[in-house]
N, C-alpha and C positions, 0 to 999 in steps of 0.2 A: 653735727654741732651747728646750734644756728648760729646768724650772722651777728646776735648782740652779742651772745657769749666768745665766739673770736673777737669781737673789735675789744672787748674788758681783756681778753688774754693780751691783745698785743699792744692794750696803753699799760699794763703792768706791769709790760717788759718780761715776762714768760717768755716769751721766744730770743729775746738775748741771753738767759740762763741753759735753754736744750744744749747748746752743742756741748759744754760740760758735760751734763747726762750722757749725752747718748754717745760720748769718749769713754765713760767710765765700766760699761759695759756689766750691769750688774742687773739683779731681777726689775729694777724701776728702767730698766730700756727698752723691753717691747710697751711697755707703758706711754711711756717717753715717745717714741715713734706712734703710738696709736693717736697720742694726742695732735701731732703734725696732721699726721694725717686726714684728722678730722675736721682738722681748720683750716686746712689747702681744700678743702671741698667749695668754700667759699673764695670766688675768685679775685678779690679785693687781696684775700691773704695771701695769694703767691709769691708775690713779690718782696712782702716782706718777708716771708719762707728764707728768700734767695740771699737779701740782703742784711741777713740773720746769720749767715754764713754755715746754714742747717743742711746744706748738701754734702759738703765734703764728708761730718762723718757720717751721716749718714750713707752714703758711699762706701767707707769705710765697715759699718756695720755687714754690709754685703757678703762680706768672707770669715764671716763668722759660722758657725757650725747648725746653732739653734734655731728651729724651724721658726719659734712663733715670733724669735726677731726680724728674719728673714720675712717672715708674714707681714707684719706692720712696717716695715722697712722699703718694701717691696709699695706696697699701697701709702704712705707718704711719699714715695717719688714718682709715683705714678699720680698722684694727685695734683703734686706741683707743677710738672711737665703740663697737664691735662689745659692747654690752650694757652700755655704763656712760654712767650719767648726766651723768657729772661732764665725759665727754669728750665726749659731742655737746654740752652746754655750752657749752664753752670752743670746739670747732670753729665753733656759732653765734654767740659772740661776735666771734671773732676773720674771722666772712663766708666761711668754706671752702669752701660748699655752693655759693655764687652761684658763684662761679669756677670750681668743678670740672663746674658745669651749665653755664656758658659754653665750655666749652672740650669738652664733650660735642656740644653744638650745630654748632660749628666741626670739627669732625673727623669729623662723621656720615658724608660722605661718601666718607673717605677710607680703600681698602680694604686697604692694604697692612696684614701680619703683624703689624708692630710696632703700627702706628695700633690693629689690633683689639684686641689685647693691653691696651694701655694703657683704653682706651674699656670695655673688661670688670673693670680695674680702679677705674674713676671710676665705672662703674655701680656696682659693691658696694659701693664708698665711701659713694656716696648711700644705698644699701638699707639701711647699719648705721649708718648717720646718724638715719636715719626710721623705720626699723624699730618697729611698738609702741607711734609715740609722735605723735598724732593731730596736734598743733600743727606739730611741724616736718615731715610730712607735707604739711599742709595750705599752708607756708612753698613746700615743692617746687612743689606745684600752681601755684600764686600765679607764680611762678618761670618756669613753661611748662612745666617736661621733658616732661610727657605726652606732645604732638607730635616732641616731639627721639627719646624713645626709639620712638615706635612708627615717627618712619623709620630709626631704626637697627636695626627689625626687619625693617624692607623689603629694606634694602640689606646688610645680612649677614649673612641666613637661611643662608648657609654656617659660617656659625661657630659650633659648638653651643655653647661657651664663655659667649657675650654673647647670645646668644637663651636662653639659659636663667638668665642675669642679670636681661634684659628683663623675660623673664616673669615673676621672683617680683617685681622692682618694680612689677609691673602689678598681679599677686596682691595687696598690700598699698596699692597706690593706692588699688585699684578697691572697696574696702571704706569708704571717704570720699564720702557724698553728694557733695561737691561735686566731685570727680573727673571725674563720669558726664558733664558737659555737654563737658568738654573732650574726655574719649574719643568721645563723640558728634559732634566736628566733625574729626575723624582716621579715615583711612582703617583702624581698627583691626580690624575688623570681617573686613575683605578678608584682612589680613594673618595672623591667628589663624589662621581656615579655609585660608589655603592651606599654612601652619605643621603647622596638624593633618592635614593632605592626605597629609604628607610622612613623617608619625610611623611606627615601628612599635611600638616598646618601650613597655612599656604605662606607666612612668614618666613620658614625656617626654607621653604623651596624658592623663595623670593632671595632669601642670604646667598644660596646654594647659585642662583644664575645671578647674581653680582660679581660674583668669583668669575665662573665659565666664562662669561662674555667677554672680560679683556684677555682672559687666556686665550681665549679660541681666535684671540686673532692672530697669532703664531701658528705658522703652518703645519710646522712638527706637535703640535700638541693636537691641533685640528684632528690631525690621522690619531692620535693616542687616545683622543676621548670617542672617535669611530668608532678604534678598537675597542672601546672598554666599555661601548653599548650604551653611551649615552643617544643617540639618534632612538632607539625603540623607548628609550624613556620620554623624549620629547615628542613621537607619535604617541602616546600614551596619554599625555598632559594634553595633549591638544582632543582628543578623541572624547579625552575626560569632561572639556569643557568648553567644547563649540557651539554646544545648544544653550548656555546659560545667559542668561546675564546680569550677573552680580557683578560687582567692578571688582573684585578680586579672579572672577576666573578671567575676566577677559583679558587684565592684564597680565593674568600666567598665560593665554594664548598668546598674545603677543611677543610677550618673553620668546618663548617654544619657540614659533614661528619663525621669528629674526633669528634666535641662534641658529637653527636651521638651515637656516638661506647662508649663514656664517660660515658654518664646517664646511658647507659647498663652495668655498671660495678659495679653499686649497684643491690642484693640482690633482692630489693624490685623494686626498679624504672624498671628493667630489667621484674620482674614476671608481674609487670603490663601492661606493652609493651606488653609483649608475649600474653597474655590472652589467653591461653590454647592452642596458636597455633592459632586463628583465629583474634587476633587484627589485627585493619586495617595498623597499626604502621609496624609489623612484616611482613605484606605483601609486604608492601612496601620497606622495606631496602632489602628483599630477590631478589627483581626484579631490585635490582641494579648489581646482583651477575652478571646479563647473559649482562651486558650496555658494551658499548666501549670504557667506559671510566676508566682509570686506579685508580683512585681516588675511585670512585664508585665501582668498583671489590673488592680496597680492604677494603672499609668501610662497604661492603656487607659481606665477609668471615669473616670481625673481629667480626662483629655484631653477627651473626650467631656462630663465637666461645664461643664470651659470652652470647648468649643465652642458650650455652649447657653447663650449670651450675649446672645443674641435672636433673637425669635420667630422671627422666617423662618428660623433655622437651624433651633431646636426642632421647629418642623412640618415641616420637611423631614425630620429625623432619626427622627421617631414615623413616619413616612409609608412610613420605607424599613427599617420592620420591628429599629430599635437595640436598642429596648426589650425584646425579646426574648433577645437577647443580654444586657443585663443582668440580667436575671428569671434564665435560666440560672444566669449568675456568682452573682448572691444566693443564687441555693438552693443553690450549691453548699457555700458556706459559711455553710449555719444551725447545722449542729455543728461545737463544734469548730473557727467560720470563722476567717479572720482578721480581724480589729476593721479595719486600716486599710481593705481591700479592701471591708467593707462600709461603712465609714464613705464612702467615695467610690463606690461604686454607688449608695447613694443620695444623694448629694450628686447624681450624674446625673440621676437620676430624680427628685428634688423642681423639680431645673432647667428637665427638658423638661416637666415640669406646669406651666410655668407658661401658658403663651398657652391659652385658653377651650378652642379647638378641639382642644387633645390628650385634655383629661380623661377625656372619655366612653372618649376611644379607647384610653388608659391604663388605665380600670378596667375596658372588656372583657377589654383584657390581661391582668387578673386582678393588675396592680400589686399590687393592696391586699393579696389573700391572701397575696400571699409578703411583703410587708414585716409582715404580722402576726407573722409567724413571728417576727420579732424581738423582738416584746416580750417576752421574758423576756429577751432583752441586759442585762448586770448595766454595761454599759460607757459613762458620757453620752454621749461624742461620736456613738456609735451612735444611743443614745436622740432626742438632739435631732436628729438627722435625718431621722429613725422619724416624728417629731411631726411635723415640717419638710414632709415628703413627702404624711404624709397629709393634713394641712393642705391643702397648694396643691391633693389631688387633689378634695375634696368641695368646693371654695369653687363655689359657682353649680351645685353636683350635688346636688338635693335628695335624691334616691333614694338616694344614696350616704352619703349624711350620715345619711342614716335609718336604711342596712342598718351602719353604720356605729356608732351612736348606740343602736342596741339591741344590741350586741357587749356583754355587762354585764362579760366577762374584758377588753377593751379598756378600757370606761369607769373599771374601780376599780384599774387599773394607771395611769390618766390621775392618778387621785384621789392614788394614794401619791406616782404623781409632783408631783403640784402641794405636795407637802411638802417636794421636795427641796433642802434650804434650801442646804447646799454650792455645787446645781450652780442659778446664775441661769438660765440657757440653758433648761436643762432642766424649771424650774418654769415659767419663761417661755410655752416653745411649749407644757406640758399645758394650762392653761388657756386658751393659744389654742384650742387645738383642742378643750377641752371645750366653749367658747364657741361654735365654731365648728361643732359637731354640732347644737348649737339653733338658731342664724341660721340657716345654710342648711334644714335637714329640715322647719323650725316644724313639730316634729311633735311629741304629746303623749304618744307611748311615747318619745321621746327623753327627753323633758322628766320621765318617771317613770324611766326609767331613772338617768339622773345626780341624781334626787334621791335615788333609792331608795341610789345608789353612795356618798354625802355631798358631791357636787360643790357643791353651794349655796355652802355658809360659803366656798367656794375662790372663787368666782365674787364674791362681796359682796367679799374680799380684790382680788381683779383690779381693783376698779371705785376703790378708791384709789393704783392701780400708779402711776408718777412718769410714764410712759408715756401719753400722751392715747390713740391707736390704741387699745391694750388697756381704758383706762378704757371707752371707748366701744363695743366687742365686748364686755366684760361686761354695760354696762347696759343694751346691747341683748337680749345672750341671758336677763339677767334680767327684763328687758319681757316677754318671751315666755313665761319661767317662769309669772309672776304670770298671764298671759293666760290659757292653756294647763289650768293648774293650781293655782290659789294654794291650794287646801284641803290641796292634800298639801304643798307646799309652805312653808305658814304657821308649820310650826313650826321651819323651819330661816332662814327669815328674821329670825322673831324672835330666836334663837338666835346670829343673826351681826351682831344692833345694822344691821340692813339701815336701820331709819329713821333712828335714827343720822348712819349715813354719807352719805345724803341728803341731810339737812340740813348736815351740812358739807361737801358739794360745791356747795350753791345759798348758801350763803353763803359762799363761798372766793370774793375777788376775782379771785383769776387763772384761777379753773377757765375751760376754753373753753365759749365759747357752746353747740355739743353735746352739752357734756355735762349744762348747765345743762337743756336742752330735752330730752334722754333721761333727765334725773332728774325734772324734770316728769311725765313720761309715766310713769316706774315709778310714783311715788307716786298718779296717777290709780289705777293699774293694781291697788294692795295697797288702795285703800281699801273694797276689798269685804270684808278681812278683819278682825273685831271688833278682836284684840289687834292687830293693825298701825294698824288707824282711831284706835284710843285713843292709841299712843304719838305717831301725826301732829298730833293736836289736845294733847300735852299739850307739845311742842314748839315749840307756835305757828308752826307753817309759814307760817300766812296771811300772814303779817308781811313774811314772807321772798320768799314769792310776788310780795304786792304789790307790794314795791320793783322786781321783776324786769318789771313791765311797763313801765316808762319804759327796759326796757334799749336798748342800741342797735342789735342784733342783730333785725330784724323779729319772724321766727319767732321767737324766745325771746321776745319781748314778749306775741306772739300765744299762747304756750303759756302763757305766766303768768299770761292772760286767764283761757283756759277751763279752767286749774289752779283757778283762785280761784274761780271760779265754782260746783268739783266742793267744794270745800273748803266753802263758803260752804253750801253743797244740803247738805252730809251734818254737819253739825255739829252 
């Protein structure tokens, strides 16, 4: 009905006479209700709909027997709700929703024409009830439909009408945390996949992964849709259309791909993919690593990150030569790369570093040289995984940390990074990893190198981080500084209020035990220097020391012993 002919209904006052009608229940009622109907399509009329006071019976009309009032009954509240506040209101008010999901329940499995018809309209009644609007969503869930509509997808997957109802109420469910547990105890799983089996138009497989996607981030659904083979239908999709390029296939690559990298993000869905490293699943997303296709690179390296979820996969994967494929993919994009593509190659490669046994066999690889290549990335996400990667590769690699540690174009891009005040992430892991070049190397060209760089004052900053971890790899690598080297050292110590900050860590009540005991140890470690000896004694440390031998922590008692003792000898 156009828009003149509603506005002459509602200056006529037609819509204050319906609710009579559609009380009195006789052949002029599906009439009656068609005519609502048809002038709720224009959204001007909603509201006067509501304030017509044409919900209630129509409400009412609900539990009447006769389909074709149920018909037109169904689609004038589904009309009225369709984007107005005022009338899923008044439909919640007046209990629409329960009755038209009771009567969805009751007719699921009855397949005759008319039944569908109607069942497609009680579905989009619901959809423009809920639509957008979290609370009376969450009302449906509470309700059950979930199970009601996913067997109405079992049993009328011939009707494209109500299977594509199904799925945008699925779509908009399936975006509600609490939704996930209910689809999780329905066969939905089963039902999607063999939905999508069926698809050609790339539309109707476009509805079908609007659904997947917010499901699949539930982990118990992630293994159900494993099970139920949707993974061979998304190498399929993908196989289908990697050489194209129409903007409809590549965005069903896309699609594919990311779900993909999804299911692998559960625990379990992920173990069974991998099957020890010889699933056919796993061979295949590996062999997207080495395609020309950028989508494909990076759906190849994420997958492969989250495959190395643990060690036994990681040593398998270094063992069977991955890394190499990666290193590949990296150097292909040092110029000019793409950010995502590197940003998830090494996300892989910081992964498989982690268990002891790959390191060595990663920096034979020559890992490290090609992620050098990266520091000059102007990009963080890059950056902190740049850090991330090398990090995990020298921990317990002394040699590494040393050839690593005297890089001086490394060490004073660490340094500018440790100013990146914007990027947390990225100040974060430089400091690790400049801490982390002195731990492991204990070596004293490292130790001249990062002092030579201005790493000190960034290291003395680390050792007040909010962070205990880091507090503690600072004052460690700072122990070593002082050991190593305090003469060159001395003057950036003094320079960063280093006694200072000591002293307000060994009298901080909350500081942890180790780090009380590794601030011990630095302050042994500086009192060989005149100007650091002078500021400890005019501080009164002794004070502070003493009190920390009655601590409760053994070792910190015992360190506050032969603190005081040093303290005591040199005063």
């Amino acid at each position: 009905m156009d828009v003149e002919t509603s506005g002459k209904i509602q200056e006529m006052g037609v819509l204050a006479m319906m609710p009579a009608l559609l009380s009195a229940q006789n052949s002029c009622t599906p009439k009656a209700a068609n005519i609502i109907a048809e002038v709720a399509k224009n959204e001007f009329m909603r509201s006067p709909c509501v304030e017509a006071g044409l919900i209630p019976p129509l409400v009412q009309l609900l539990n009447c027997k006769d389909q074709e009032i149920l018909l037109q009954t169904g689609r004038a509240l589904g009309n009225i709700c369709y984007d107005s506040h005022e009338g899923r209101s008044a439909v919640d008010a007046a209990g629409g929703a329960q009755i038209v999901a009771e009567h969805i329940k009751s007719l699921a499995e009855s397949t005759d024409p008319a039944t569908g018809k109607l069942l497609t309209v009680f579905c989009g009644m619901l959809m423009n009830y809920s639509n957008d609007n979290d609370s009376l969503q969450a009302q449906l869930i509470i309700m059950g439909v979930i199970p009601t509509l996913v067997r109405l997808l079992g049993v009328h997957s011939q009707n494209t009408a109500l299977t594509e109802m199904c799925l945008i109420a699925f779509g908009n469910l399936a975006e509600l945390e609490s939704s996930k547990e209910q689809f999780a105890s329905t066969n939905i799983a089963e039902e999607l996949v063999r939905l999508f089996r069926k698809q050609v138009e790339h539309e109707k497989k476009e509805m079908i992964f609007e659904v997947l996607a917010p499901l699949a981030e539930n982990d118990v659904i992630k293994l159900q849709l494993v099970d139920a083979g949707l993974v061979e239908c998304l190498l399929e999709v993908v196989a289908q259309t990697v050489d194209s390029d129409r903007d409809e296939d590549v965005a069903q690559l896309k699609t594919s791909s990311d779900l993909m990298v999804l299911l692998l993000l559960g625990d379990e869905s992920m173990q069974k993919l991998f099957e020890g490293g010889k699933g056919s699943v796993f061979q295949r997303v590996l062999s997207w690593v080495p395609s020309n296709n950028h989508q494909l690179q990076l759906a190849g390296a994420l997958a492969i990150a989250n495959f190395a979820r643990n060690d036994e996969n990681c040593i398998h994967m270094v063992d069977t030569g991955i890394v190499q494929k990666l290193l590949e993919l990296l150097d292909r994009h040092v110029e000019e790369g793409n950010v995502t593509v590197q940003h998830a190659a090494l996300s892989a490669l910081r992964n498989l570093a982690i268990p002891v046994v790959n390191k060595s066999k990663m920096l034979l690889a020559g890992v490290s040289d090609i992620v050098l290549k990266f520091l000059k990335s102007e990009m963080p996400p890059v950056q902190f995984k740049l850090l991330g990667t090398l990090r995990m590769l020298i921990d317990t690699q002394a040699d590494a940390a040393e050839q690593l540690g005297t890089n001086t174009k490394l060490v004073e891009r660490l340094v500018e990074w440790c100013e990146a005040k914007d990027h947390a992430g990225v100040m974060g892991e430089s400091n690790r990893l400049l801490s982390a070049l002195i731990r492991h190397s204990k070596s004293k060209n490292v130790v001249r190198t990062v002092i030579q760089g201005g790493g000190v004052k960034h290291l003395v900053t680390m050792a007040t981080s909010e962070h205990m971890i880091m507090q503690n790899e600072a004052l460690v690598a700072l122990g070593l500084i002082a050991a190593l080297d305090l003469e060159c050292a001395e003057k950036d110590f003094v320079g960063a209020d280093l006694v200072q900050v000591l002293h307000r860590l060994l009298t901080e009540e909350h500081s942890a035990p180790e780090i009380k005991y590794n601030s011990m140890i630095l302050i042994c470690s500086v009192m060989g220097s005149e100007p650091l000896h002078k500021e400890v004694q005019s501080l009164a440390f002794i004070d502070v020391v003493s009190s920390l031998r009655s601590h409760e922590n053994k070792t910190v008692a015992h360190q506050a012993s032969l603190t005081e003792q040093r303290l005591t000898a040199q005063s």
